[in-house]
N, C-alpha and C positions, 0 to 999 in steps of 0.2 A: 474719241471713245473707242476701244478697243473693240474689234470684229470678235462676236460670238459665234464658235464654231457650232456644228451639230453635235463633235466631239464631246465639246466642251459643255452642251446643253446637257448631253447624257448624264455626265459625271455628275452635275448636280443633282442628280433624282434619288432617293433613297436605295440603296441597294439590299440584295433582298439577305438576308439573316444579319444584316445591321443593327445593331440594339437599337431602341427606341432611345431618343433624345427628351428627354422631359425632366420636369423642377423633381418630380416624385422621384425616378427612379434615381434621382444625382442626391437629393436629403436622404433616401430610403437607404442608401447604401452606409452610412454613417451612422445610424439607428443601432445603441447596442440597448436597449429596454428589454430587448423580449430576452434575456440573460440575466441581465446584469441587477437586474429589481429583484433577486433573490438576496442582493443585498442591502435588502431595507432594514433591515434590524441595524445592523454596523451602522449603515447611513443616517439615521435617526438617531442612534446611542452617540454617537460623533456630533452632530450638530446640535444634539443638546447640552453635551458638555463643553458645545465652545459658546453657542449661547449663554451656558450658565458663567463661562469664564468673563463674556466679554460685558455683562452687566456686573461680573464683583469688581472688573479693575475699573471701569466705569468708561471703558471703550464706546461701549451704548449706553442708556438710561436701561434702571433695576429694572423698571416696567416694562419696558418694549422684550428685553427678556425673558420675565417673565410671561410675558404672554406669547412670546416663542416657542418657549417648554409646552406650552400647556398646549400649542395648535399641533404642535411636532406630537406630541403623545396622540393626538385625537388621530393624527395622520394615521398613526402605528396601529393605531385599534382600525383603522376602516381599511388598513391591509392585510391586517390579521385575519379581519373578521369575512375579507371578500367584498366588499363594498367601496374599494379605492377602485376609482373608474382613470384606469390607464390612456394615459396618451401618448398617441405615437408620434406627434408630431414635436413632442419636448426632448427626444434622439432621447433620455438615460432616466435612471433612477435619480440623478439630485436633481433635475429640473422638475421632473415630474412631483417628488415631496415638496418643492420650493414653490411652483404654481401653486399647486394645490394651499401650503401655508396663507400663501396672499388670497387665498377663497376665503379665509378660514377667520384670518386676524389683519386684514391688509396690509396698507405701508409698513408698518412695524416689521413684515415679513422680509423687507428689503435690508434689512438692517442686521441679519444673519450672517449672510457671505461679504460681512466687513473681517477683512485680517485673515480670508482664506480667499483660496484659488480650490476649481477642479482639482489640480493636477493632487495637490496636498490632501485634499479632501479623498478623490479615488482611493489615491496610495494607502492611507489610514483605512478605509473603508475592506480593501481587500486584505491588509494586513492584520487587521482583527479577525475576518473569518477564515482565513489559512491559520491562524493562532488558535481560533474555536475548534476547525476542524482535526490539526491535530491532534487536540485532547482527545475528541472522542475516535480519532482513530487508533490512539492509546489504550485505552478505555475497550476498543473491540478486538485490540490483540492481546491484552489481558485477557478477558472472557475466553479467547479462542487458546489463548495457553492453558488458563485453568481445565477447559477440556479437556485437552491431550493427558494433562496430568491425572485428570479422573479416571480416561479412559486407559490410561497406560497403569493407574492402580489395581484396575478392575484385570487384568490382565498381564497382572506381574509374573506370573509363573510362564507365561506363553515364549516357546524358540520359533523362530521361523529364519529360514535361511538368510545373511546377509549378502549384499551381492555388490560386486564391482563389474563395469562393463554390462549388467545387465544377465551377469554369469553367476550362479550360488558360488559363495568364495569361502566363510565360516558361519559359525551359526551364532546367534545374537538373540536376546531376548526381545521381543516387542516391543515393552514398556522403552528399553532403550532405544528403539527406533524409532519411537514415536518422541521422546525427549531429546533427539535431534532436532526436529522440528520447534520444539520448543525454544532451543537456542537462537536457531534461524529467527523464530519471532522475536526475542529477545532484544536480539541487534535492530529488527525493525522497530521496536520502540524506542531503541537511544535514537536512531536516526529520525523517529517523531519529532522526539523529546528536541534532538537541535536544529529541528525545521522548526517549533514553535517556538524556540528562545531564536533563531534568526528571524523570525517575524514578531516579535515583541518590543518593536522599536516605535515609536512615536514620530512619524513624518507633519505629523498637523503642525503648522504655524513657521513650516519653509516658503507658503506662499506659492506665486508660481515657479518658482526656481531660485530667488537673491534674499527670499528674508520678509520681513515684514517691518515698516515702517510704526507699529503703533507698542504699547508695554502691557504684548499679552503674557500669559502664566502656562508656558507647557508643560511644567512641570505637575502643577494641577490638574490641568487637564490628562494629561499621562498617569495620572493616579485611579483619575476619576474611569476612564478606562480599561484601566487593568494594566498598561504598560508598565514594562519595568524601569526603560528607559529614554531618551529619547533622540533625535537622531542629530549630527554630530556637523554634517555640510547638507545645506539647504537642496544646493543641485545634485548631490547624491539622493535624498532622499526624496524627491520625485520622479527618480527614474531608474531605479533601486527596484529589481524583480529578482533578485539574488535569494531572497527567501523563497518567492514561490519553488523558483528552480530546486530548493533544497525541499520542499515539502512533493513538488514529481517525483523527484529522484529517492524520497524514501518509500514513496507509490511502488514506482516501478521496482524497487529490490522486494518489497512485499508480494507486488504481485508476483516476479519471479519463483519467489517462497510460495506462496498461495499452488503456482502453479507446477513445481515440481510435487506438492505434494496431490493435487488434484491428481497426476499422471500415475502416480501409484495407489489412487483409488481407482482411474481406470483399468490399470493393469491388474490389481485384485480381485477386482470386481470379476474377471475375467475367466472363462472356465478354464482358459489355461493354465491359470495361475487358483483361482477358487478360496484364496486367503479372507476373502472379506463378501459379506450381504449388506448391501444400502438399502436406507428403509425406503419403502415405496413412494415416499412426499419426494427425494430427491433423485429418483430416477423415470424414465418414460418408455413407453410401450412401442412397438414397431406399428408404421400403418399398414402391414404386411403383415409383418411377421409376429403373430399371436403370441409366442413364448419368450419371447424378448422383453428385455427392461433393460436399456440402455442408458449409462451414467451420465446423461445429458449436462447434470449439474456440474460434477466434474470436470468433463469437458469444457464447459460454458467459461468456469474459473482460468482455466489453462489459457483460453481462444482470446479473455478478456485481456488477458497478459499485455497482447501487442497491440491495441487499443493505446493501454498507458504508458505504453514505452514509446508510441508515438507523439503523443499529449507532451511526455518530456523533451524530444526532438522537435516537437514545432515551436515549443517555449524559447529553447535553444535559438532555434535558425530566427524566430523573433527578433530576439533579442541583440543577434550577434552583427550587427551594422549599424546598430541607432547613435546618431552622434550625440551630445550632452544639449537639453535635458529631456524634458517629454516629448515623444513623439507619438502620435493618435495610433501606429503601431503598438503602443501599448495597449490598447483596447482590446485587442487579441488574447490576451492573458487569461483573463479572466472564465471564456469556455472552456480554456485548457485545463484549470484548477477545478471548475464545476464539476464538466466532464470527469477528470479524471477523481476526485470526491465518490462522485455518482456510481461509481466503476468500483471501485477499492471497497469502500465500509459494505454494500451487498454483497463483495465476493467473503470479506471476513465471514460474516454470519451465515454464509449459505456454509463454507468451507464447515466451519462449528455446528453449526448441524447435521452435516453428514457424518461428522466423527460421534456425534453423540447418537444419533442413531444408529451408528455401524454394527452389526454384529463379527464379529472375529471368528474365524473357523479356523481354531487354535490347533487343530488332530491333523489337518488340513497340513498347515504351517508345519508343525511335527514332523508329520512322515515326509514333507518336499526336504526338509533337512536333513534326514537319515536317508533319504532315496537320492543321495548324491555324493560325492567328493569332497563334501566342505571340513573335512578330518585331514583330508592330506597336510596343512600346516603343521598339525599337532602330533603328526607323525613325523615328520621330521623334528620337531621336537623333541619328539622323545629319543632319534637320534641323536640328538645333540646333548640330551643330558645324558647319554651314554659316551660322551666324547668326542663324537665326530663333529667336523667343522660345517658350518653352515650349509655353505652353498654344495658339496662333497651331499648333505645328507637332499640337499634340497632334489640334486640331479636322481639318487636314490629314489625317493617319491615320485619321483615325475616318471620317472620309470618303471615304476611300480604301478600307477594309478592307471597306466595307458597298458598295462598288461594285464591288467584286471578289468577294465574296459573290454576288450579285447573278448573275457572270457564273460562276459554279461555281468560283472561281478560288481559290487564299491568295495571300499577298502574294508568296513568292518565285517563284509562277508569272507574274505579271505583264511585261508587256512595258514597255522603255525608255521608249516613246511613252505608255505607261499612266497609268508614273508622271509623265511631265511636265507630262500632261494635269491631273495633282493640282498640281505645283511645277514651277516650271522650274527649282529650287534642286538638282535630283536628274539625277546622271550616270550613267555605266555604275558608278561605285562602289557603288550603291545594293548591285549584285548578290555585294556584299564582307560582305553582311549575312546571316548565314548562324546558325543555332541553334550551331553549337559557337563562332563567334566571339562570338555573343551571351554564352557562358557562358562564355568566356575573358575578357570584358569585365570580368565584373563580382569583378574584384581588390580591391574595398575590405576592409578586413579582414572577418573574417566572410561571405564573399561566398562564391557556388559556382561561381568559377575554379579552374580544377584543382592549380593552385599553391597556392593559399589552402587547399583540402582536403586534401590531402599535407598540411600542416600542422600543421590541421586533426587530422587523424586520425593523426598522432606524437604531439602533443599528447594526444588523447585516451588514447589508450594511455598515455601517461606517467603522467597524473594518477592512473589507476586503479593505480598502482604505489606513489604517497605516499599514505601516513597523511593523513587531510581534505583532501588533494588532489581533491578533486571540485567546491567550488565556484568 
């Protein structure tokens, strides 16, 4: 028998910030219920149309079936209703609806997860509410364009300075600054739209990865559903998170969208800018400072950004090592999607609510446009339809604009004699150069002449009336 040291006696005694060794905290850790039972609907609507499937082909008996549907429905009501009493020790939502059934209808309730596996089952189960949720995250970028377009109606006649770098560059109509945005949203609906047709696949009936030995109907069941289709290799489609990855990633370009335009309601909002008043529901008060009302919402939008742009990176590093087919790393997923769910459709609606209550201080926007340099283009234009070549009229302007600088002056303060001192190519027409001619100018299509936005903004409004009329 081997001598025990005192050494050796030490090392055996618990050390001190050692987790605790026990059955709890080793099951506890594997526990995804307090999540993932938000997909009881899917999980219910799924086992009842394989129950219904596998009493038409005669997999089970009509009856055991039938009283399948009928326990699985009662389940739905007593979770609906707050009365499903959770257990944490069945670790998920199909254990928990599955006990529960055999409460409810007994042995008969064994005869359900004949011709499925988890794995098949999950898969189906998250791929229906990624499918649900992009609709209605569809459905909330629609609302939030209709907006823009109401409020950029209500405000068709408004210039406010455009700007590059953050610098007034030319003047632009509002309505057309704001139907920018509406584009940005636009592209974030096709990228909806093919996050929910890549999860509109029908994984049920691959089993746990090779197939299923009995003559079940996924095509029926794929109907019953809503699928359009269904899926094509068994071991792909248990371990197949390609779709969620496409419903983050149309998260994250939204929320990037969301949150550039959050940053110039907070920069409006701002007295040094003074372009814009948020109604008082979406901004907050200093706990200091009394005269304060701070765009918290905005903020909030922008901050939420890297939240989902994280959610799409954990998906990612998930994802990116798992060998063929399921691996309980999948279980991961699922808070990623929640979360990031959870994150997106509130920022949509807060974001549409601040534009619908915005008020616009269009006199505001006005005078920042005339109280700057955003004419020098069009002054070199007007070089140029007098013959000079581009960049020759451009160095002129630039030369011009820093000499009137100089003298406190912008360009359309300048006197006759000023400019010719720059060109003798320049007549009294120069003072025909004016910020709403500048923005009458510019008719190319797509451009923010006022004609081109009328347009502009019938069209908009149209397309949010057809079916994938968006991009």
């Amino acid at each position: 028998m081997p001598r025990v040291t005192k050494a050796s006696k030490t090392a055996r005694k618990p050390q001190p910030g050692a987790a605790p060794r026990s059955k709890s905290l080793a099951s506890g850790y594997t526990v995804s219920l307090s999540y993932d039972r938000r997909l009881f609907k899917e999980d219910i609507a799924g086992s009842i149309a394989h129950a219904r499937m596998l009493g038409r082909t005669g997999i089970i008996p009509a009856a055991d079936a039938r009283r399948i549907i009928r326990g699985l429905q009662q389940v739905e009501a007593e979770i609906a209703d707050g009365k499903f009493k959770w257990r944490d020790d069945l670790e998920d939502i199909h254990m928990n609806v599955e006990a529960r059934l055999f409460d409810l209808i007994g042995d008969a309730a064994g005869r359900l997860h004949t011709a499925r596996s988890r794995n098949d089952q999950v898969a189906t189960d998250t791929r229906m509410y990624a499918r649900d949720r992009a609709s209605e995250a569809i459905s909330a970028l629609g609302a939030l364009q209709l907006t823009l377009v109401d409020v950029a109606e209500r405000n068709q006649n408004a210039i406010l300075p455009g700007y590059t770098h953050l610098q007034r560059a030319q003047p632009v109509l509002l309505a057309h600054h704001l139907l920018a945005y509406y584009e940005m949203f636009a592209r974030d609906v096709t990228r909806f739209q093919a996050a929910a047709h890549a999860a509109n696949v029908m994984p049920l009936g691959s089993g746990a990865l090779a197939g299923l030995p009995y003559p079940i109907d996924r095509a029926g069941v794929a109907e019953e559903l809503g699928f359009t289709r269904v899926s094509r290799n068994s071991m792909d489609a248990v371990s197949d998170r390609d779709f969620l990855l496409d419903w983050l990633h149309a998260a994250a370009v939204a929320m990037m969208h969301i949150s550039r335009l959050g940053e110039e309601l907070v920069l409006w909002s701002s007295d040094e800018f003074k372009f814009v008043r948020l109604a008082d529901e979406y901004t907050t008060g200093s706990s200091i400072m009394p005269q304060k009302r701070n765009p918290d919402f905005a903020e909030l939008a922008r901050g939420k950004t890297g939240r989902v742009y994280g959610n799409l990176m954990a998906a990612l590093t998930i994802l990116k090592g798992l060998p063929m087919t399921y691996n309980r790393d999948l279980q991961e997923d699922k808070e990623r999607l929640f979360d990031t769910v959870d994150t997106v459709l509130p920022s949509i609606f807060v974001v549409q609510g601040m534009l619908a209550g915005a008020t616009f201080e269009t006199r505001r926007m006005r005078a920042a446009a005339g109280a700057s340099y955003v004419l020098a283009t069009d002054v070199a234009d007007y070089l140029v339809r007098k013959g000079m070549p581009f960049r020759q009229a451009h160095g002129v302007v630039a030369d011009l604009s820093a000499a009137a600088a100089a003298k406190g002056k912008f360009l359309h303060e300048l006197t006759l004699a000023e400019y010719r001192r720059a060109s003798k190519l320049f007549d009294a027409a120069v003072f025909k150069v004016t910020v709403e001619a500048s923005i009458a100018a510019r008719g190319t299509e797509g451009g923010t002449a006022p004609e081109r936005v009328r347009v502009a903004l019938r069209d908009a409004r149209a397309r949010l009336n057809e079916p994938g009329g968006q991009a």
